[in-house]
Every structure is written in structure tokens, then in C-alpha cells.
C-alpha positions as YAML, in Angstrom:
chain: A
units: angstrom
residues:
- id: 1
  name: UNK
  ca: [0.00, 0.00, 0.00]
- id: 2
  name: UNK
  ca: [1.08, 3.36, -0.97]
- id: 3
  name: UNK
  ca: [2.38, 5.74, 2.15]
- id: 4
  name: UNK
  ca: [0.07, 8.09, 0.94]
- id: 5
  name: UNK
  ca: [-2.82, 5.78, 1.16]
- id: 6
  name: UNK
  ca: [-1.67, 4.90, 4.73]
- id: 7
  name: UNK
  ca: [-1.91, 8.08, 5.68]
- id: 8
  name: UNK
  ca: [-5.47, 8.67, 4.60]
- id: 9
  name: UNK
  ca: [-6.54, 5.74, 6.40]
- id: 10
  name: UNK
  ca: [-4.42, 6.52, 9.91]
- id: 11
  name: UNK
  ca: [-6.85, 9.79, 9.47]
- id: 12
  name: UNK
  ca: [-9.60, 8.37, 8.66]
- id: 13
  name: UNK
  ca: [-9.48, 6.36, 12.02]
- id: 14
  name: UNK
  ca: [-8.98, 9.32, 13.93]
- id: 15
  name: UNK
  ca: [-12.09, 10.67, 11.88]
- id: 16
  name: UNK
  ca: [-14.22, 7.62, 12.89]
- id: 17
  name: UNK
  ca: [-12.90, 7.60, 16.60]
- id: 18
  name: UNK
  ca: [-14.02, 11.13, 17.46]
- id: 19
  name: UNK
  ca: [-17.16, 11.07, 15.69]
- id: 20
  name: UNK
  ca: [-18.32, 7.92, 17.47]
- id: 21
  name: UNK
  ca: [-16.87, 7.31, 20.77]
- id: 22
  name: UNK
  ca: [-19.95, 8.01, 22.60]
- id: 23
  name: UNK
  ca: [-22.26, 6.00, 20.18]
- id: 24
  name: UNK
  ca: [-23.78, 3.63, 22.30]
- id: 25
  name: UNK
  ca: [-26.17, 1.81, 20.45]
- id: 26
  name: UNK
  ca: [-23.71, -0.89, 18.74]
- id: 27
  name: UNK
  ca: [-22.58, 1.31, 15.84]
- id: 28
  name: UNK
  ca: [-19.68, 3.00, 18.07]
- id: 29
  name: UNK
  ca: [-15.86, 3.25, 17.18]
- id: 30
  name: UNK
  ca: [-15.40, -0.53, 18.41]
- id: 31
  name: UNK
  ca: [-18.14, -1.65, 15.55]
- id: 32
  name: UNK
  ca: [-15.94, 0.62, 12.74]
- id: 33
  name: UNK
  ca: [-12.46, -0.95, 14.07]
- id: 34
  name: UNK
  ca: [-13.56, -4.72, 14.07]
- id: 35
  name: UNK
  ca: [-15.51, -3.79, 10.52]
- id: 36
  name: UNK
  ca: [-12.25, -2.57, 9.16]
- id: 37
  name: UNK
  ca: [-10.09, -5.64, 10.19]
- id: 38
  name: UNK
  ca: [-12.75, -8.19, 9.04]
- id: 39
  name: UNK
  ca: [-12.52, -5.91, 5.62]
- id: 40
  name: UNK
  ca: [-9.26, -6.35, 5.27]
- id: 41
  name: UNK
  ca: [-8.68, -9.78, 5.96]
- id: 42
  name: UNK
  ca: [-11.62, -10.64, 3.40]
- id: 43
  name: UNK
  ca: [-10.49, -7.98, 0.80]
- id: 44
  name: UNK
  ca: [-6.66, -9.60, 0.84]
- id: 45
  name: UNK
  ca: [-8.71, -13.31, 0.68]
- id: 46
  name: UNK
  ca: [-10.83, -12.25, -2.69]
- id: 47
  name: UNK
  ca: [-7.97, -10.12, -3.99]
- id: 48
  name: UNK
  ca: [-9.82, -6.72, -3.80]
- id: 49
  name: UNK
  ca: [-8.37, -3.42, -3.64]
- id: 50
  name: UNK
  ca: [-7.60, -3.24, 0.79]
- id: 51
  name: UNK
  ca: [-7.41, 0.48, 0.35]
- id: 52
  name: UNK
  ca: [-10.80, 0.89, -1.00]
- id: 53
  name: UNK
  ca: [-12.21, -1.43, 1.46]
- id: 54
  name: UNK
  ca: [-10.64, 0.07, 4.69]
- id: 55
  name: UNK
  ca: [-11.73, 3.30, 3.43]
- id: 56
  name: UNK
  ca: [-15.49, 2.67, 2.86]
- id: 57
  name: UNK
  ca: [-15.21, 0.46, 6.33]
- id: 58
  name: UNK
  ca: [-13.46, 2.96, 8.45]
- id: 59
  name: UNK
  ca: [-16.32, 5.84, 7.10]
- id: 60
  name: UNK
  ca: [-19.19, 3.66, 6.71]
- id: 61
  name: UNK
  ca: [-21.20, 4.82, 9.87]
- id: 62
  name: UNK
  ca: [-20.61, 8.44, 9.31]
- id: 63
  name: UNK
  ca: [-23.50, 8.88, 6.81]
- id: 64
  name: UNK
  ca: [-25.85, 6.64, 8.61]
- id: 65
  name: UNK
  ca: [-29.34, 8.59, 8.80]
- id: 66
  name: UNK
  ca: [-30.32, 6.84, 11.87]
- id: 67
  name: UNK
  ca: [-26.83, 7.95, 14.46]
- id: 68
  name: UNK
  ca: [-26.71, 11.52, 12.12]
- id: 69
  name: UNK
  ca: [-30.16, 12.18, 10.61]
- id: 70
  name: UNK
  ca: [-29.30, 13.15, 7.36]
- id: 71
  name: UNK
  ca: [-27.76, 10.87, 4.92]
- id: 72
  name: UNK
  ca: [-27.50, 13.10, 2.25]
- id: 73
  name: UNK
  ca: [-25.84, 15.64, 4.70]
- id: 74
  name: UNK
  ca: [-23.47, 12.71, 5.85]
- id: 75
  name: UNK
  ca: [-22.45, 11.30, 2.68]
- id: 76
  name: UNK
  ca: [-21.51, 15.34, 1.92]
- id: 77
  name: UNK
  ca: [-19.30, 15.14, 5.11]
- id: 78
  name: UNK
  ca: [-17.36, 12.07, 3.78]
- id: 79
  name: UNK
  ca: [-16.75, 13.42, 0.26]
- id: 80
  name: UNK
  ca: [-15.19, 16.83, 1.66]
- id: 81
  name: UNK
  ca: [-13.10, 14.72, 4.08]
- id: 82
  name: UNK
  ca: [-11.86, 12.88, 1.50]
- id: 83
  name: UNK
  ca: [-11.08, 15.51, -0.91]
- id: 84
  name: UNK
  ca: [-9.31, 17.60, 1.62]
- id: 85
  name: UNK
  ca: [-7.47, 14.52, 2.24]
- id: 86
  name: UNK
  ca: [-6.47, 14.12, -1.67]
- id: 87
  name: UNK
  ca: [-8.27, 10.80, -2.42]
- id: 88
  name: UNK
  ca: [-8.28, 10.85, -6.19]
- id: 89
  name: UNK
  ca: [-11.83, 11.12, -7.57]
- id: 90
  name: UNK
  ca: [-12.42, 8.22, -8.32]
- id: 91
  name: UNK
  ca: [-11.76, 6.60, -4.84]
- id: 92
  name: UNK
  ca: [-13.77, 8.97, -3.85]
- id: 93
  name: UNK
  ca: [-17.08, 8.15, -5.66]
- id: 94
  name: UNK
  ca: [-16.78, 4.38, -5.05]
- id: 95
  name: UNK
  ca: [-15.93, 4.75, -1.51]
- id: 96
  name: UNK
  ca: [-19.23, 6.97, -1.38]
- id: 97
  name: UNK
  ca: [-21.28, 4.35, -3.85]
- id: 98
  name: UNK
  ca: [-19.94, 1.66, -1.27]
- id: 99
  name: UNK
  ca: [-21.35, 3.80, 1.69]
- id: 100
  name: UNK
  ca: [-24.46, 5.14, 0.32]
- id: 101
  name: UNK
  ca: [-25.74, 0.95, -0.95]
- id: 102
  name: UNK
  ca: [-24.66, -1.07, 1.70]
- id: 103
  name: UNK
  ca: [-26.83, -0.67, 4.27]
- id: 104
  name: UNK
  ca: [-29.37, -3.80, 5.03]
- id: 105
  name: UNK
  ca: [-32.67, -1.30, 5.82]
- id: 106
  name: UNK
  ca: [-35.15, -3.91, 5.87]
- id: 107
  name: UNK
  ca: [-33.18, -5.78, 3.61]
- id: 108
  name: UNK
  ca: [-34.69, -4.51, 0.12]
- id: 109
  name: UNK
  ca: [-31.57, -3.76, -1.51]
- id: 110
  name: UNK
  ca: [-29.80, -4.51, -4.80]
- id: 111
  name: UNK
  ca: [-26.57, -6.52, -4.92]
- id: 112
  name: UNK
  ca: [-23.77, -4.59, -4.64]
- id: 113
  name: UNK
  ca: [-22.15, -3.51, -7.63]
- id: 114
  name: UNK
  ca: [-17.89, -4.15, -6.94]
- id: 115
  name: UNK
  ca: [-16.18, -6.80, -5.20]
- id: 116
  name: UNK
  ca: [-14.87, -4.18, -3.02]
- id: 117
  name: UNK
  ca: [-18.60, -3.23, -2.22]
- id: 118
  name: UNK
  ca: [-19.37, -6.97, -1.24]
- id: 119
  name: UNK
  ca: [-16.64, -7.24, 0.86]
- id: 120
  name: UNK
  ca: [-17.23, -4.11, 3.13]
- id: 121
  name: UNK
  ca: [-20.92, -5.46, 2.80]
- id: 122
  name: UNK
  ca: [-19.84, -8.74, 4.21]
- id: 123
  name: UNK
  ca: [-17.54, -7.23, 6.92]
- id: 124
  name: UNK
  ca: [-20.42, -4.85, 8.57]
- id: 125
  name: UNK
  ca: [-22.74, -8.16, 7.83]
- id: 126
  name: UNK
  ca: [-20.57, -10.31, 9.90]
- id: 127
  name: UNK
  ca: [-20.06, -7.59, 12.98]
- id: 128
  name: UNK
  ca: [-24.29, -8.10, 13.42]
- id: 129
  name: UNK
  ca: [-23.97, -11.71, 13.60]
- id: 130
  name: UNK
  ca: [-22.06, -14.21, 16.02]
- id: 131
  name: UNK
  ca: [-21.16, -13.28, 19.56]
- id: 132
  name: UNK
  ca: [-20.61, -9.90, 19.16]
- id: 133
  name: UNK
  ca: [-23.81, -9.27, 17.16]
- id: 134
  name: UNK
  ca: [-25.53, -10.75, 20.17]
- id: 135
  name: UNK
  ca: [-24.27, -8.20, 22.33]
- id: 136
  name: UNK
  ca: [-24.80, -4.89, 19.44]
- id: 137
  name: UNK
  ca: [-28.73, -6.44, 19.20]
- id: 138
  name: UNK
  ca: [-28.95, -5.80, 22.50]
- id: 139
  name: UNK
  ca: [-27.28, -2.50, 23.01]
- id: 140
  name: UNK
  ca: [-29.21, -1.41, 19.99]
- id: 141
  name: UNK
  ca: [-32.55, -2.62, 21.19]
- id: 142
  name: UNK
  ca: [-32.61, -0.87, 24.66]
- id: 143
  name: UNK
  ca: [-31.32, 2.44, 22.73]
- id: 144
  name: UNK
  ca: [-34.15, 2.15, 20.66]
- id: 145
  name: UNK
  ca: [-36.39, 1.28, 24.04]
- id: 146
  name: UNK
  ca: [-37.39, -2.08, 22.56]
- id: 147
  name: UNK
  ca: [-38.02, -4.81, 24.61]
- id: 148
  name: UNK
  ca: [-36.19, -8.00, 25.18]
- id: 149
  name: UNK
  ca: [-38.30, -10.19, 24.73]
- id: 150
  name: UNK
  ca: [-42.58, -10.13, 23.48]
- id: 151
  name: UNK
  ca: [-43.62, -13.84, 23.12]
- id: 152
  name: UNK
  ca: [-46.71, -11.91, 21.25]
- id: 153
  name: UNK
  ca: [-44.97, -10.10, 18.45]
- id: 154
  name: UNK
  ca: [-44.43, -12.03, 15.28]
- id: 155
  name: UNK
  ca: [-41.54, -10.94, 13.67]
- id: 156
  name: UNK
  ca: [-42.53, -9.39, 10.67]
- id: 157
  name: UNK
  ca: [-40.86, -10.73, 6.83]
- id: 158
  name: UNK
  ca: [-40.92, -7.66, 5.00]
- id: 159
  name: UNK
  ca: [-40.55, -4.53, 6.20]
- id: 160
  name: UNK
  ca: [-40.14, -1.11, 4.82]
- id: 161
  name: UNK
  ca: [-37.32, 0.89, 5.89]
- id: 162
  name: UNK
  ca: [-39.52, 3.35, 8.11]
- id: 163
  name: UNK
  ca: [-40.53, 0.13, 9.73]
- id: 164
  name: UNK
  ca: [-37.14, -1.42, 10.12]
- id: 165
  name: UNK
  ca: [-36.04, 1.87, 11.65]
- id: 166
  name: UNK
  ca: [-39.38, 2.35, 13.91]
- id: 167
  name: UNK
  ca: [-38.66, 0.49, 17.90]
- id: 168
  name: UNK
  ca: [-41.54, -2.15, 17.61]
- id: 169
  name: UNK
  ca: [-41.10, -5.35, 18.38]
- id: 170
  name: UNK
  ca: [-38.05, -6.93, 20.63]
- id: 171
  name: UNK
  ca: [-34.46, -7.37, 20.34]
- id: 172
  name: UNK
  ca: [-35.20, -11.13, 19.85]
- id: 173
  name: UNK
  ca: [-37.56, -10.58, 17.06]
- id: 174
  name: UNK
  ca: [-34.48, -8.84, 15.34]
- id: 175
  name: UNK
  ca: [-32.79, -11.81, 15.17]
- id: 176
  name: UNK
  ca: [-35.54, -13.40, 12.51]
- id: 177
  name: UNK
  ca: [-35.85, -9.77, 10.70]
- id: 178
  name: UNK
  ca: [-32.62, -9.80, 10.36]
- id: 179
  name: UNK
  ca: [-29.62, -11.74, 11.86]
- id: 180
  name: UNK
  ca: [-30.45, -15.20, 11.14]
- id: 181
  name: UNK
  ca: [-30.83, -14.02, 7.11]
- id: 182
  name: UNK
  ca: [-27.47, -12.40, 7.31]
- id: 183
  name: UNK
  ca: [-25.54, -15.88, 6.51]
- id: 184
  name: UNK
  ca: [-27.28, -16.61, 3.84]
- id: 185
  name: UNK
  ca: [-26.63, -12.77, 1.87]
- id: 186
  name: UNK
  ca: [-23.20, -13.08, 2.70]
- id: 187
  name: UNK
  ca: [-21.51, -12.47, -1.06]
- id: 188
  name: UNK
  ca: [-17.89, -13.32, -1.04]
- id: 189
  name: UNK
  ca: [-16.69, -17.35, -0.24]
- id: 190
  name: UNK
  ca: [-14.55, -16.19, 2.61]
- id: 191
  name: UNK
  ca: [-17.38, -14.24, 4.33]
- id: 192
  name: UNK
  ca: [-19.64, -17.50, 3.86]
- id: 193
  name: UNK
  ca: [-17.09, -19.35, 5.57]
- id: 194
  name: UNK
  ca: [-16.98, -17.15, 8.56]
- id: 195
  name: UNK
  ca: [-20.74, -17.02, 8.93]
- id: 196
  name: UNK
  ca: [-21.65, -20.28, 9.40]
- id: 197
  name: UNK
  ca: [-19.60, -20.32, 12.88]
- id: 198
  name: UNK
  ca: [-21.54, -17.02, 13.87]
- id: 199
  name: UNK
  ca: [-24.61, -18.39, 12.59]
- id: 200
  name: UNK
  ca: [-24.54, -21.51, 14.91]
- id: 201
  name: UNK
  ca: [-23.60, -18.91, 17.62]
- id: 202
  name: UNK
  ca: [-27.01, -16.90, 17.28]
- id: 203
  name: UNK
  ca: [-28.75, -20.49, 17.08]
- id: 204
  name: UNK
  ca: [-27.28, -21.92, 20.20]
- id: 205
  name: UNK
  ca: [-28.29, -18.71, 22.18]
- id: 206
  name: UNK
  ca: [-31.68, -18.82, 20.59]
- id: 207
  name: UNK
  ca: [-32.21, -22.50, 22.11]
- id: 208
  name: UNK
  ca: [-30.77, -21.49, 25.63]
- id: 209
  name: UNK
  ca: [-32.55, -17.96, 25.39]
- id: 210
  name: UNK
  ca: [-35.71, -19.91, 25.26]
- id: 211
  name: UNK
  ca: [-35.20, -22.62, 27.99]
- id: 212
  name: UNK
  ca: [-34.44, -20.20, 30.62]
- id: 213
  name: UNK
  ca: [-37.31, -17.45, 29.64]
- id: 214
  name: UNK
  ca: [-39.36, -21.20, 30.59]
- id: 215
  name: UNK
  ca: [-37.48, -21.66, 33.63]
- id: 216
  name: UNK
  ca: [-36.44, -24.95, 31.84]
- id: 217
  name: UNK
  ca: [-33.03, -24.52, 32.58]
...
């Protein structure tokens, strides 16, 4: 990797780290770091440019409408950052194409369009699920004032993105409007891999979960 490039990215975690420190609904700068390392690690497994992938990972949450409000405004933000930090055009726009598509929101969305898109997909994917996506769904519920648990809500299959944003139904219904899909839209081979360990993880709670709200265990 270029020094240059380094550079850019040694700011860009500064960026990330002072924007989100006090984020405490699962998308702080803990979700950004171990987004950026599973990036990397895919991107150097499916030969994909690591620059443009730590980039989009290490930025990702910065335009997110639900921690900022405005995506529009947000994806603005990045783009200047960038720019002042001389990323050549054309890292630019795919770093912001990356940013601006990958969200799941519901999970209505078109395939990304680069490998370098699928693997930051992957990497943000694979942060929700697993032991750590456990804890986030959590975290992320009780910001949201969700409940743990409503034995009466049934999940719900499709949902628009006002819904998938709105705080009804529990953190455990999450995991069946969204985590336990995430395996299976997983697009690179190396991300699949991964996921099927974190997959079993959610699963495995999911049985014990239920025994004890039973008092069966």
C-alpha cells in the first residue's frame, strides 16, 4: 500500500474515533475498528483493492441517517473529508457508492455492484452476527427502548425501511428480521465461511434464550 494511502486511512481512524466514541447503540468506534479488520482480511482473501475497502469500512457509519439524521448531509461530510485529504476522484465516488448501498434497511436492496462493495458489505454483515452481534442487538434494542423479549410479536418478513427503523417489536424478534438471514446474503466465499460459525452462535443462544425465559433450565 502506498504511504500516501496509509496516511489517509491513519486519518480516517482518527475521523471515525471522534465522531463515534460516545455511540452507544452498537454502531460505536469498536463496531468501525472490528468492521475494518474483518474488511481487510476478506479484501486480501478475494484479492480486492484493501485500500478501497478500509476506506469505505473505516467511514461507513458516518452517513448513517439513523446515528446523524441526514444521509444526504453525511455522505456530503465524507466526500469533503476525503477531498481535503487528496483521495483521487475516483476513490472517492466508489468509496461513497460503497457507503451510500450497503446498508441492510429492511433488507430490500440490490446486490452490490464491486467486489470491493461486497466485501465491506460482508464485513459490517458479519459484525451483526455471532457473539458480538448478540451483544450490538442488545445494546441497539434498549437504545431504541425495545423490549427483550414479546412472546406476542411475530416478527414481521418484510418490512419497509420506516418500519425497520421504527422500535416495535423486541431485540429477539431482530434476530428473525434480520440476523439469522445475514448468513445466507453473505456475497464473497470467505465471508460465507466465517458465517456459518456465527450463525450456529445466534442459534445456540436462541435454544438457551428460550429454555431459561421457561425456567427450563
Amino acid at each position: 500500500m502506498k504511504r500516501h494511502e496509509q496516511r489517509v486511512l491513519a486519518a480516517a481512524e482518527a475521523y471515525a474515533k471522534q465522531e463515534l466514541a460516545q455511540e452507544a447503540s452498537g454502531h460505536d468506534w469498536w463496531h468501525v475498528y472490528r468492521v475494518d479488520r474483518l474488511a481487510e482480511r476478506i479484501a486480501r482473501e478475494e484479492n480486492a483493492d484493501v485500500f478501497i475497502c478500509r476506506l469505505a469500512a473505516l467511514l461507513h457509519d458516518l452517513a448513517d441517517e439513523k446515528l446523524f439524521g441526514d444521509e444526504a448531509a453525511g455522505l456530503r461530510k465524507i466526500s469533503e473529508w476525503m477531498e481535503r485529504h487528496e483521495v483521487s476522484p475516483d476513490a472517492v465516488r466508489h468509496v461513497i457508492e460503497i457507503v451510500s448501498t450497503m446498508s441492510f434497511k429492511g433488507g430490500g436492496r440490490p446486490p452490490m455492484r464491486t467486489l470491493e462493495g461486497r466485501v465491506v458489505q460482508d464485513a459490517d454483515r458479519l459484525d451483526a452476527i455471532g457473539a458480538v452481534g448478540i451483544a450490538r442487538v442488545f445494546a441497539y434494542s434498549g437504545a431504541k427502548g425495545r423490549l427483550i423479549h414479546d412472546p406476542d410479536f411475530v416478527p414481521r418478513t418484510d418490512m419497509t425501511k420506516e418500519q425497520y427503523r421504527s422500535a416495535d417489536g423486541s431485540a429477539v424478534a431482530h434476530f428473525y428480521e434480520k440476523l439469522l438471514k445475514l448468513k445466507d446474503l453473505m456475497n464473497t466465499d470467505h465471508a460465507k465461511r466465517l458465517a456459518e460459525g456465527r450463525h450456529e452462535t445466534l442459534t445456540r443462544y436462541l435454544e438457551c434464550f428460550y429454555e431459561e425465559w421457561e425456567g427450563l433450565r
